[in-house]
C-alpha positions as CSV (number, residue, x, y, z in Angstrom):
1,X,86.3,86.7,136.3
2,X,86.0,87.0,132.4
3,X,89.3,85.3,130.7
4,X,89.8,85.9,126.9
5,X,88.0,82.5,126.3
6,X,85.1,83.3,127.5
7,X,84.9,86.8,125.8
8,X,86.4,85.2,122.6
9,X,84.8,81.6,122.3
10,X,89.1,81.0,121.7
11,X,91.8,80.0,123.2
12,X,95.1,81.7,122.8
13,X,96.8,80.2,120.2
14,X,100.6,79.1,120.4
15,X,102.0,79.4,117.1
16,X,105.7,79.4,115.8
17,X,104.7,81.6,112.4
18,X,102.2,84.3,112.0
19,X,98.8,83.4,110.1
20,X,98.3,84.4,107.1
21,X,94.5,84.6,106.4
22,X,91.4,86.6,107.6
23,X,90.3,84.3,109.9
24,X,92.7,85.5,112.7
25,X,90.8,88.7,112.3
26,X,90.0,89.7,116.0
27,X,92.3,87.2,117.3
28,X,95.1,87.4,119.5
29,X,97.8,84.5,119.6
30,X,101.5,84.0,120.9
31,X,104.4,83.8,118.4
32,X,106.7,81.4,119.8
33,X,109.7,82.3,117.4
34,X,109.4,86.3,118.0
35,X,108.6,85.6,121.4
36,X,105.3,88.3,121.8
37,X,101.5,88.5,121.9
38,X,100.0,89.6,118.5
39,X,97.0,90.3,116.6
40,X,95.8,92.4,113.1
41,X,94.6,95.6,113.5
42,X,92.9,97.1,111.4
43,X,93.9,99.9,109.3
44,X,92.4,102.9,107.5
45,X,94.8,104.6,105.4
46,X,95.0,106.7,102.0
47,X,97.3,105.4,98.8
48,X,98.5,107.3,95.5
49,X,96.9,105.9,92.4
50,X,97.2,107.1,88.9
51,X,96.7,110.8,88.1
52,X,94.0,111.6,86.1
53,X,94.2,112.4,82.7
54,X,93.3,116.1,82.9
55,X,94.0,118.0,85.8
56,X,90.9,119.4,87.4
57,X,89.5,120.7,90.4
58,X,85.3,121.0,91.1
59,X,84.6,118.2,89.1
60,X,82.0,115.7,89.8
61,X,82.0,112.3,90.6
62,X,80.4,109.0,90.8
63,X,80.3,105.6,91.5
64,X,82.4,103.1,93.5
65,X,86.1,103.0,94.6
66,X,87.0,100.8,91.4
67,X,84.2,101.9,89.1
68,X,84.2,105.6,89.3
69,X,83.3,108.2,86.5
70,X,84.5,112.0,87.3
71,X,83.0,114.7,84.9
72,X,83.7,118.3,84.5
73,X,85.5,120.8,86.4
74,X,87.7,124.2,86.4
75,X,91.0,123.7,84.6
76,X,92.4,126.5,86.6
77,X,90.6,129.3,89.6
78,X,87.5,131.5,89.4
79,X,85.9,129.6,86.5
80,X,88.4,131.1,84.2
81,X,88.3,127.7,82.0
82,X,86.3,124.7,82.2
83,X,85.8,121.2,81.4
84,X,84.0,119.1,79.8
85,X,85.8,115.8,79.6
86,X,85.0,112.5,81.4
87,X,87.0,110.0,83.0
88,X,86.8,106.3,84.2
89,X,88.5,105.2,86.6
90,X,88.5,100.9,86.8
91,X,90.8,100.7,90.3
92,X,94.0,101.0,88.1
93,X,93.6,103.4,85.3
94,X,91.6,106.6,84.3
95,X,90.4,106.1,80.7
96,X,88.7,108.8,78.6
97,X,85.1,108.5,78.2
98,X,82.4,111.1,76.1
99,X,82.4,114.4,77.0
100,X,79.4,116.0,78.3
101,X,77.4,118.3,76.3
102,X,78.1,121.8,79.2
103,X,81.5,122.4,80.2
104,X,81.4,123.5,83.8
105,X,82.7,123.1,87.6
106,X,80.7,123.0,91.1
107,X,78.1,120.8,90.0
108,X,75.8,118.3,91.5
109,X,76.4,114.2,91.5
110,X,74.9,111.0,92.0
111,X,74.5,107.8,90.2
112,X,77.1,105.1,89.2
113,X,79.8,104.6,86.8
114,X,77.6,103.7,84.0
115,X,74.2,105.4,85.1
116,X,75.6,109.1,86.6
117,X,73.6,112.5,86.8
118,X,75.3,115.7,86.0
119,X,73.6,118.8,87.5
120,X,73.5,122.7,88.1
121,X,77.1,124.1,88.4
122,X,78.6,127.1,86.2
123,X,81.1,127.8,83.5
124,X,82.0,131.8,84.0
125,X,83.4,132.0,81.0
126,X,80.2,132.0,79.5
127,X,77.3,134.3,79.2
128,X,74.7,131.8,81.3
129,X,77.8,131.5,84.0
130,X,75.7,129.7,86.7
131,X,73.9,126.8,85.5
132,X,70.7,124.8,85.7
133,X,71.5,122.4,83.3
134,X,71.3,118.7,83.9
135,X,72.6,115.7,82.1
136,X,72.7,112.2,82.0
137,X,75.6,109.2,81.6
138,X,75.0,106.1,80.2
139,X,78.8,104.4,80.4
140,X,80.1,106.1,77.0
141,X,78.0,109.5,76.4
142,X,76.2,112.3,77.9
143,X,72.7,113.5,77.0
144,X,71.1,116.6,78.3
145,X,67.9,116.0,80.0
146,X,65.4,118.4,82.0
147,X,66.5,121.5,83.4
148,X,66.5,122.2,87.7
149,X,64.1,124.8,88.8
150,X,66.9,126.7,90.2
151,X,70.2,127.9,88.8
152,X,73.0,127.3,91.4
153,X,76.8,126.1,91.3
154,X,78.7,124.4,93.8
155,X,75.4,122.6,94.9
156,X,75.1,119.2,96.9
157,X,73.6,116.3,95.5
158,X,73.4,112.3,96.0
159,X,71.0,109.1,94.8
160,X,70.7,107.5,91.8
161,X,70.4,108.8,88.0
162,X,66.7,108.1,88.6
163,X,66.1,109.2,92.1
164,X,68.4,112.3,93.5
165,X,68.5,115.4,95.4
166,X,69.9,118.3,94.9
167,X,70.7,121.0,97.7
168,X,72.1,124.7,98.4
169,X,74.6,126.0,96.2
170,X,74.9,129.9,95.1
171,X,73.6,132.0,94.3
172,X,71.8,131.9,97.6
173,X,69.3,129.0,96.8
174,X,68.0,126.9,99.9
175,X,65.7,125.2,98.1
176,X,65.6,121.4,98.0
177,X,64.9,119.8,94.7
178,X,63.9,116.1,94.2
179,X,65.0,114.2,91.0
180,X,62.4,111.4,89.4
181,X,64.4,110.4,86.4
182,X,62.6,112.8,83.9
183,X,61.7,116.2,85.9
184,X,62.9,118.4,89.2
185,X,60.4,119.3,91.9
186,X,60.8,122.1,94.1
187,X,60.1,120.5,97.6
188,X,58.6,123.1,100.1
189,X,59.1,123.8,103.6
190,X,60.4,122.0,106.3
191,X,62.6,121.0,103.1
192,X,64.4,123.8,102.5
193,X,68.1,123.3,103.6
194,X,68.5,125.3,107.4
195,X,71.0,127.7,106.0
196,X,72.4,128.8,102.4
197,X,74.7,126.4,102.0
198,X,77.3,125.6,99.4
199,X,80.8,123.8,98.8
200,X,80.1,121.2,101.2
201,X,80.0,117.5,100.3
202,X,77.2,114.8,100.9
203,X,76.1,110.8,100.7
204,X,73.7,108.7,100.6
205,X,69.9,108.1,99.0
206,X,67.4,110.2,98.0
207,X,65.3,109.1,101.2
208,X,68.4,109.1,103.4
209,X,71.5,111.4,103.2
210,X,73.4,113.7,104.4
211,X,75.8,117.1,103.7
212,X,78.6,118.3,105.4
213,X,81.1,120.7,106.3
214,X,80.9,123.6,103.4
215,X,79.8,127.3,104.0
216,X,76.7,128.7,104.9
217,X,76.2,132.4,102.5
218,X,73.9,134.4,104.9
219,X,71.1,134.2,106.9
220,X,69.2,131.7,109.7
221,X,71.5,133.4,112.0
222,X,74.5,131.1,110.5
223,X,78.2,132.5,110.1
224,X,80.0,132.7,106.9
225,X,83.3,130.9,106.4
226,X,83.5,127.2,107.0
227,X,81.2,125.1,108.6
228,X,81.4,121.8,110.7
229,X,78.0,121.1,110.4
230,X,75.8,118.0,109.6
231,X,72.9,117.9,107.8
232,X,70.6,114.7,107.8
233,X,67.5,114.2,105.6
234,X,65.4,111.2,106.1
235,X,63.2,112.4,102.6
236,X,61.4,114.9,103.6
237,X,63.2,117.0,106.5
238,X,66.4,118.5,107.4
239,X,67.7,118.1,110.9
240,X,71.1,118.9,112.5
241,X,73.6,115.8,113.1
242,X,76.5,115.6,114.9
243,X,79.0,118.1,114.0
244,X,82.7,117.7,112.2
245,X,85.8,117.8,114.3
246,X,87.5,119.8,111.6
247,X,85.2,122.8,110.3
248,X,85.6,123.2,106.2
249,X,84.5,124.0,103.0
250,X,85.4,122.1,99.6
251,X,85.8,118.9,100.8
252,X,85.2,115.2,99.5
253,X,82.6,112.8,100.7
254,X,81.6,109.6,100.4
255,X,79.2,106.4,101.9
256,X,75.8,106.5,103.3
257,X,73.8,108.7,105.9
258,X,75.1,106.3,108.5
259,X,78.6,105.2,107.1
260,X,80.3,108.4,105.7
261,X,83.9,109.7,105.2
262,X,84.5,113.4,104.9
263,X,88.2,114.2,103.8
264,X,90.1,117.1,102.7
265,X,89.2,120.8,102.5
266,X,90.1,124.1,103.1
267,X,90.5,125.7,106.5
268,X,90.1,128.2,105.0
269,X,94.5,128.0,104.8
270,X,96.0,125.5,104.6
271,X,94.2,123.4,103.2
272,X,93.6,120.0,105.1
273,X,94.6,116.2,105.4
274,X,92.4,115.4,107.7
275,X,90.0,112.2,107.5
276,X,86.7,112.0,109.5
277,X,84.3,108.8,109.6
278,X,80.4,109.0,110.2
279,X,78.2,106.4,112.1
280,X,74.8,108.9,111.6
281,X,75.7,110.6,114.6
282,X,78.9,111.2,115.8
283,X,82.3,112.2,113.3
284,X,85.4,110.3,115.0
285,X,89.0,111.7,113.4
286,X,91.2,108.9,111.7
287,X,95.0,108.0,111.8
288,X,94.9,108.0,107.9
289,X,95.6,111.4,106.4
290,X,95.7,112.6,102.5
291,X,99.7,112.6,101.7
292,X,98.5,116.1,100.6
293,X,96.4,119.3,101.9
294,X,93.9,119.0,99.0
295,X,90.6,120.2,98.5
296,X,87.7,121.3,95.5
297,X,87.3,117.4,94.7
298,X,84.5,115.5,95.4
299,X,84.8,111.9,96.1
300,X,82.7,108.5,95.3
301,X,82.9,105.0,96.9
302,X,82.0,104.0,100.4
303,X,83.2,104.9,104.1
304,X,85.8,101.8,104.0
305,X,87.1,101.8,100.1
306,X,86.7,105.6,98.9
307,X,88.1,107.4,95.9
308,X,89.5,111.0,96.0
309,X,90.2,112.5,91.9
310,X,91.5,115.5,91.3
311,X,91.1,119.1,93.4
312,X,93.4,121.9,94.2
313,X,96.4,121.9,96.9
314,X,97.1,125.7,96.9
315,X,94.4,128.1,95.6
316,X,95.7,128.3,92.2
317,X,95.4,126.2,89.8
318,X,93.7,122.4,89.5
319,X,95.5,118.9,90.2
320,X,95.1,115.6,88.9
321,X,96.6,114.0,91.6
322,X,94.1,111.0,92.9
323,X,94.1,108.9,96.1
324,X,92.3,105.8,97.2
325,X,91.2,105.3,100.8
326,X,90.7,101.8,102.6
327,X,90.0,100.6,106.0
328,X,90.8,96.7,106.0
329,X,92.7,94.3,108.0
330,X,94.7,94.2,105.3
331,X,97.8,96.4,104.0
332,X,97.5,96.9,100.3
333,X,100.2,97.6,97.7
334,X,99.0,98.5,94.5
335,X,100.0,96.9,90.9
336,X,102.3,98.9,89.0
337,X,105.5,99.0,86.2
338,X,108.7,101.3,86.2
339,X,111.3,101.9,83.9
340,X,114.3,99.5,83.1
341,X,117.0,100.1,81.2
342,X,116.8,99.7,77.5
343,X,117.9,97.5,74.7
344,X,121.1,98.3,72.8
345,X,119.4,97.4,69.6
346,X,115.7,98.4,69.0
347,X,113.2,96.0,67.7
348,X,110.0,94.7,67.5
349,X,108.1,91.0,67.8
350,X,111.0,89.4,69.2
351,X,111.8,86.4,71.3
352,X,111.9,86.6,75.2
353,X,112.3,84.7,77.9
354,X,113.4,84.5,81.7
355,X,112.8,86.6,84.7
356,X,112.9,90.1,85.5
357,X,116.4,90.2,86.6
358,X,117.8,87.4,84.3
359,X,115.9,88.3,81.0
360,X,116.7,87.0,77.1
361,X,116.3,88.8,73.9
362,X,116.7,87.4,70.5
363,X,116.0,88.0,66.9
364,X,113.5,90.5,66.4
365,X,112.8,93.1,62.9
366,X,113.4,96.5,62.0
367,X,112.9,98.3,58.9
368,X,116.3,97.3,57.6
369,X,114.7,93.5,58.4
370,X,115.1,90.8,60.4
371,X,118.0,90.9,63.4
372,X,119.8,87.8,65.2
373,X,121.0,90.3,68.1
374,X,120.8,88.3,71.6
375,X,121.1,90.5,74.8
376,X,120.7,89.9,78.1
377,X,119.2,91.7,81.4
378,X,120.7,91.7,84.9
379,X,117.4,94.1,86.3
380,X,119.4,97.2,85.1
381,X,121.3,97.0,81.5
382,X,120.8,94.9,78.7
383,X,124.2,93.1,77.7
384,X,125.7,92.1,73.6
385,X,125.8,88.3,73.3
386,X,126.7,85.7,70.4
387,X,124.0,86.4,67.8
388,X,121.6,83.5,67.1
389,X,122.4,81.6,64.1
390,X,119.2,82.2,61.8
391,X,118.1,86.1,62.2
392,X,114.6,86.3,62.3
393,X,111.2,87.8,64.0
394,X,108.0,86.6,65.2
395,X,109.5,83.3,66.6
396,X,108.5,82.0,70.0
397,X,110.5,81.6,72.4
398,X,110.6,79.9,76.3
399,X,113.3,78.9,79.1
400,X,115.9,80.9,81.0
401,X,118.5,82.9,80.6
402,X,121.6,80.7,81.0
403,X,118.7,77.9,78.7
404,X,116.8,79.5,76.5
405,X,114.8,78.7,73.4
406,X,114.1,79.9,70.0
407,X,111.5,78.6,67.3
408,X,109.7,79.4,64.2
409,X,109.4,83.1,63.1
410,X,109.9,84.7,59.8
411,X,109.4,86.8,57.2
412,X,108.0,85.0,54.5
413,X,105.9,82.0,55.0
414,X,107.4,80.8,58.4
415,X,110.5,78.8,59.5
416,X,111.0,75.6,61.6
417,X,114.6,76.3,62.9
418,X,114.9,75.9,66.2
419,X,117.8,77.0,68.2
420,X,119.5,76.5,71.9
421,X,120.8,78.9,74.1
422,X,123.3,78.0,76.6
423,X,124.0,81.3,78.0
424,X,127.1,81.8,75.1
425,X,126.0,80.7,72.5
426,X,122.9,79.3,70.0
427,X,123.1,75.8,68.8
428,X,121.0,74.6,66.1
429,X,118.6,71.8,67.0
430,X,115.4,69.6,65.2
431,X,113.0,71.8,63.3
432,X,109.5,71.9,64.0
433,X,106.8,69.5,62.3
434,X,104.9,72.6,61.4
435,X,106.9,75.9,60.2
436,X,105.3,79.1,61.2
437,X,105.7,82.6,62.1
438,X,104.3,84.0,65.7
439,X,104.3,80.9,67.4
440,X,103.7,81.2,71.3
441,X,105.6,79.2,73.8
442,X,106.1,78.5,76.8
443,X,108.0,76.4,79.2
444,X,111.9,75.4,79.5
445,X,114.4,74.2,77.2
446,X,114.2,70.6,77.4
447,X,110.2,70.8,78.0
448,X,109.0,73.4,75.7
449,X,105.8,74.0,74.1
450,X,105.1,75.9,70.8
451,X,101.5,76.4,69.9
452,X,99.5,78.4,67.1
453,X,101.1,80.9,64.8
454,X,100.8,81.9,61.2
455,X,102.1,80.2,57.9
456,X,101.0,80.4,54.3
457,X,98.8,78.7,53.0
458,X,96.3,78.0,54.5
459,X,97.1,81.2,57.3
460,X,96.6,80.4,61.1
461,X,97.8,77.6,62.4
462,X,96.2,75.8,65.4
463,X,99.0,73.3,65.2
464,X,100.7,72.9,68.8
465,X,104.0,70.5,69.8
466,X,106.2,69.6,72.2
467,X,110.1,69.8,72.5
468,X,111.8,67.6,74.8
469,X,115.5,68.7,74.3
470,X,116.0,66.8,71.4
471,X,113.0,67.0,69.2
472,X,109.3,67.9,68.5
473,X,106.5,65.8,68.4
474,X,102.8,66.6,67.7
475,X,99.9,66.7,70.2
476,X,96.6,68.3,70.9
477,X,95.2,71.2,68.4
478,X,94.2,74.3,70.1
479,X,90.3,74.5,69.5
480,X,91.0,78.2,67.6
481,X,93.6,78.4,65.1
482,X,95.4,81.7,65.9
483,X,98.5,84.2,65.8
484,X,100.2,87.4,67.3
485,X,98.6,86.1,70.7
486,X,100.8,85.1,73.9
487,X,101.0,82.3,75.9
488,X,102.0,81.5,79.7
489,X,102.9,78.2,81.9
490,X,104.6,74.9,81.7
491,X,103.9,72.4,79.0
492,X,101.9,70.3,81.0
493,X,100.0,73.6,82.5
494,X,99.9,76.2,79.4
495,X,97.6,79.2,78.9
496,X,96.9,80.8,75.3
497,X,95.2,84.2,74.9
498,X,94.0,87.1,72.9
499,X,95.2,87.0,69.1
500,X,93.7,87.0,66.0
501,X,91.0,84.9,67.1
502,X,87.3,86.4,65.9
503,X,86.7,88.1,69.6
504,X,90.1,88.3,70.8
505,X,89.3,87.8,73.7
506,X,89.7,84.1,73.9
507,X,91.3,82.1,76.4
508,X,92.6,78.3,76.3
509,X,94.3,76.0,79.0
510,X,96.4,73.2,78.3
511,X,96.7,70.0,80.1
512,X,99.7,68.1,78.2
513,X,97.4,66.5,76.2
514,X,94.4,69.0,74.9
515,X,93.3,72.4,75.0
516,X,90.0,73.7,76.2
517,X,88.4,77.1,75.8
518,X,87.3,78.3,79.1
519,X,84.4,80.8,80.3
520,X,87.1,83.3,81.3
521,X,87.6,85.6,78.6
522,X,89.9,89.5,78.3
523,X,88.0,92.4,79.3
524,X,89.5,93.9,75.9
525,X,90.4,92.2,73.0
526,X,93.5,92.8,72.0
527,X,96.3,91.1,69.8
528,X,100.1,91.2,69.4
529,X,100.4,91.3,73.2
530,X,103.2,89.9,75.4
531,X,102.0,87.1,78.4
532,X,104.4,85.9,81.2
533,X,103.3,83.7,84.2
534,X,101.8,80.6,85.2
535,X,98.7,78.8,83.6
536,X,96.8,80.2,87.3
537,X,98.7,83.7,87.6
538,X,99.3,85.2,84.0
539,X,99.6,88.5,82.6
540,X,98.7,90.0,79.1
541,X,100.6,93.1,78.5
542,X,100.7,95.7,75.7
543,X,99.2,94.5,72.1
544,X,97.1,96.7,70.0
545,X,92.7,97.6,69.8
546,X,93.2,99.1,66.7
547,X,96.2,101.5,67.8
548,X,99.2,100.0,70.6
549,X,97.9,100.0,74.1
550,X,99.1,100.2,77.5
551,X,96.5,98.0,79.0
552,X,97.5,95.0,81.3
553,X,95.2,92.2,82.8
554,X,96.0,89.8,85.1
555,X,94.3,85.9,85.3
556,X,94.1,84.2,88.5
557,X,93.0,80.8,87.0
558,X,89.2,81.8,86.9
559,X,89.2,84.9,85.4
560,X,90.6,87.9,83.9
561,X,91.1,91.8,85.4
562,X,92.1,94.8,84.4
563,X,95.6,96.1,86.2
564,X,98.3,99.0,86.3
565,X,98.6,100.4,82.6
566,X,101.9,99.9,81.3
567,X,103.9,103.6,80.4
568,X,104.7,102.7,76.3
569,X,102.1,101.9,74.3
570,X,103.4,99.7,72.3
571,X,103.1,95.7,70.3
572,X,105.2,92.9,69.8
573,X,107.3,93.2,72.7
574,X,109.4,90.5,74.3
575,X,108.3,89.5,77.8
576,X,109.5,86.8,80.3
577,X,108.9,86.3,84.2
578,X,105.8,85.9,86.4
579,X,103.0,87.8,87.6
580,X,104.6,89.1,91.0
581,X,108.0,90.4,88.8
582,X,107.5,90.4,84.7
583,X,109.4,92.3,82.3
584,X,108.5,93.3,78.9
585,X,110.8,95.0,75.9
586,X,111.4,96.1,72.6
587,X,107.9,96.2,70.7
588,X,106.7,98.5,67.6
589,X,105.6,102.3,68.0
590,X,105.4,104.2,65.1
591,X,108.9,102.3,64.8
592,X,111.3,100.0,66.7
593,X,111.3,100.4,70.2
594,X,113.9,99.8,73.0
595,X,112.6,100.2,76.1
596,X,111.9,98.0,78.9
597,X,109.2,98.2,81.8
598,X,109.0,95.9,84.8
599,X,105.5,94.8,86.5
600,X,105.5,94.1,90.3
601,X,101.9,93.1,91.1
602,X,99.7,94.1,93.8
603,X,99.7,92.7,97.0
604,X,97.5,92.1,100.0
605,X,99.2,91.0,103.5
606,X,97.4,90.8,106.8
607,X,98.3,94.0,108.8
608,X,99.8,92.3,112.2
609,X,100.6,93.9,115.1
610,X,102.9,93.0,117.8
611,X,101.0,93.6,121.3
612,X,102.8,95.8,124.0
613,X,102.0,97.4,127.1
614,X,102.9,100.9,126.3
């Protein structure tokens, strides 16, 4: 008789807590506190992410789950208006990209992110309508290459910008066509696609693919309407596959010949939630459905981490609505800020410090000049205190809410006045050895550390020192002199990033004695940013590329990546907590600002299940 050990190689465990790791994937083990058999399932299910920027349904798409481009599309039904704009999408944000040189919807896709292919589709509000045009992507702009043999809209396609196919679409062409990077060739029979076919999705290589679902126009003895049926080609053939479980048209695909996922659609009403996984010859129905009946999008990524942009959920009109699929052990919550409630008095580089419900502003400017306003946050409202003692802006600030502290800041050519908060009131304390303006800190009140910043002459200041309650003393220069950057950790454990360093991209760790410029550097330089966190689990928030940005990236004591956008673009804001729970507030607009957003990161817990017999 087979016992779990011998089908296992295991034993079953006898644990009092639940692991937390992937290793007890595919095991089962007894919780000794809860009293029950458990193990992790797996789990396919479907998230909200960010909407795009432009609503859009037809579009195309390609690329990965977190490194999709989606191009073109109908703005609203029947063609009436089309698009031409681009969008990438980095597994938090859609960001505008170049626009391509056609406006139109239904058209062909393959490639990558940064190497897509743009072809056939049509734009009815112009005198071509249905198109043959096709166009390459390079990451950033569009350039219009050689025309298909055929004109045809709402065609299949996958493969690389250099190797793709391109199938069916109206009007009425069955033809196959085979991309080499510079011309289209007409491949002849047994190529030609079985059927008419057209708003269908498809995956996969130019030697190995597939398309699905859709409608077939007329002929080979095939019904109109929508279609459950599979399609493989192996490069030079079309043969049947296994069919759908839900027939429809309009539908998103993505993965390989042998590992797809078809999803969405219209029925032809309502339009569908339904999810459907591929192994190259049989479509099994999944648990996870769209939140949504939506349809008219494709989709890019893989059969276990797919990305759905865009579409229609009623026949009128587009959406921009986008969802990410995953199948994983895991149970994923996305990144992401919300509103809190704003300051009394607007403001912009201010002090901060604290945690997302227990937060510390000080000082601060306005037009009218520099402000000694001190509120405080409870996760909801923002509270009038005692004022600090020397109004100022662009000081530095660290500690808690009930022991805070200010130093530095400005106008003029910097200050040393240091001040400390004991939850009622400032106190002036010992100056800093070096006065400056935009100082960043870090730390608590009776071990705080103040680094950089800006005074006159001789400008930025690479100058960094150490308060122990009492007093500052001088240590360990960071290697860049810089300003308007931010800072994160402990004084023993500090991290200093972005700013007016040559890149701005530049990071530094501290060890309580020196700094050193590590290999990890910002996706985007940026300056005037707020940081909260620990020297292994930081965030840079907000700051300006030129013009104030949303853009947030998180550091994970390796390396930096880009996460949720904040709403306000903004710069100089006041920031305090950790990576899990930060807060930011106040910052400069066109003006003073007063509002305040709160970051709860992402998260990632096994997905455990508690075995029962029903």
């Amino acid at each position: 008789m087979s016992t779990y050990k011998n089908l296992i190689g295991k034993d079953v465990n006898f644990l009092t807590t639940d692991p937390d790791n992937d290793a007890a994937e595919g095991q089962i083990w007894y919780n000794s506190t809860a009293g029950a058999f458990k193990n992790v399932a797996g789990a396919s299910t479907w998230s909200s992410t960010v909407d795009l920027n432009t609503a859009r349904r037809e579009s195309g798409a390609a690329g990965t789950q977190t490194a999709s481009v989606v191009f073109g599309g109908g703005l609203a039904p029947n063609g009436s208006t089309d698009t031409a704009a681009t969008e990438e999408y980095n597994g938090f944000n859609f960001a505008n990209s170049g626009n391509m040189t056609t406006a139109r919807e239904g058209l062909g896709a393959a490639g990558t992110q940064t190497a897509a292919l743009a072809f056939g589709g049509a734009n009815y509000g112009t005198p071509e309508g249905v198109s043959k045009k096709t166009e390459t992507y390079n990451g950033s702009s569009w350039t219009a290459v050689n025309d298909m043999n055929n004109v045809r809209s709402y065609v299949a396609g996958f493969g690389l910008q250099t190797a793709a196919i391109a199938v069916g679409g109206g009007p009425g062409t069955a033809v196959t066509e085979s991309w080499d990077g510079t011309n289209w060739t007409n491949l002849s029979a047994p190529s030609n696609v079985p059927g008419i076919l057209f708003t269908n999705a498809s995956c996969g290589t130019q030697t190995a693919g597939i398309i699905f679902g859709g409608s077939f126009l007329d002929g080979f003895n095939q019904p109109p309407g929508v279609q459950s049926t599979t399609l493989d080609w192996n490069g030079s053939t079309w043969t049947a596959g296994g069919n759908m479980n839900t027939a429809r048209r309009r539908l998103g695909g993505a993965g390989t010949s042998t590992a797809a996922l078809g999803f969405g659609g219209y029925l032809p009403s309502p339009f569908s939630t339904a999810t459907e996984a591929y192994d190259g010859s049989t479509w099994t129905t999944l648990s996870a459905t769209l939140a949504t009946g939506t349809g008219h999008m494709h989709g890019s990524g893989t059969a276990v981490s797919a990305l759905s942009a865009g579409g229609a959920t009623s026949t009128a009109g587009a959406v921009a609505t986008s969802y990410e699929f995953n199948n994983t052990i895991n149970a994923i919550t996305q990144a992401a800020w919300a509103a809190g409630g704003a300051l009394n008095t607007a403001r912009f580089y201010l002090g901060g410090c604290g945690t997302q419900t227990a937060g510390l502003a000080f000082g601060g400017n306005e037009p009218g000049g520099s402000k000694n306003e001190t509120e405080e946050y409870n996760g909801s409202t923002w509270s009038e205190q005692n004022n600090l003692t020397t109004a100022r802006a662009y000081l530095g600030g660290c500690g808690t809410q009930t022991a805070g502290l200010g130093f530095g800041g400005g106008p003029s050519t910097g200050l040393g006045n240091t001040e400390e908060y004991d939850g009622t009131s400032w106190s002036e304390q010992n100056d800093l050895n070096t006065v400056r303006q935009g100082p960043s800190g870090c730390g608590t009140q009776t071990a705080g550390l103040a680094f950089g910043g800006y005074h006159a002459p001789p400008g930025a200041s690479n100058a960094t020192e150490e308060y122990d309650g009492s007093s500052w003393t001088t240590t360990g220069n960071l290697n860049t002199a810089n300003y308007q950057f931010a800072g994160a950790g402990s004084q023993t454990a500090a991290l200093a990033f972005g700013g007016q360093t040559p890149t701005k991209r530049q990071t530094e760790e501290y060890n309580g004695t020196a700094w050193t410029t590590v290999p990890a550097t910002l996706t985007t330089g940026v300056s005037g940013q707020s940081g909260a966190g620990t020297q292994d689990s930081a965030i840079s928030a907000l700051g300006t590329l030129g013009g104030n940005t949303t853009q947030t990236e998180q550091y994970n004591g390796t390396g930096w990546s880009i996460s949720a956008n904040a709403t306000q673009a903004r710069r100089g804001a006041g920031a305090g907590g950790t990576v899990p729970a930060a807060l930011v507030f106040g910052g400069y607009v066109t003006g003073e600002a007063a509002n305040t957003e709160e970051f709860t990161g992402g998260t990632s817990a096994l997905n455990i299940k508690t075995i029962t017999t029903s």
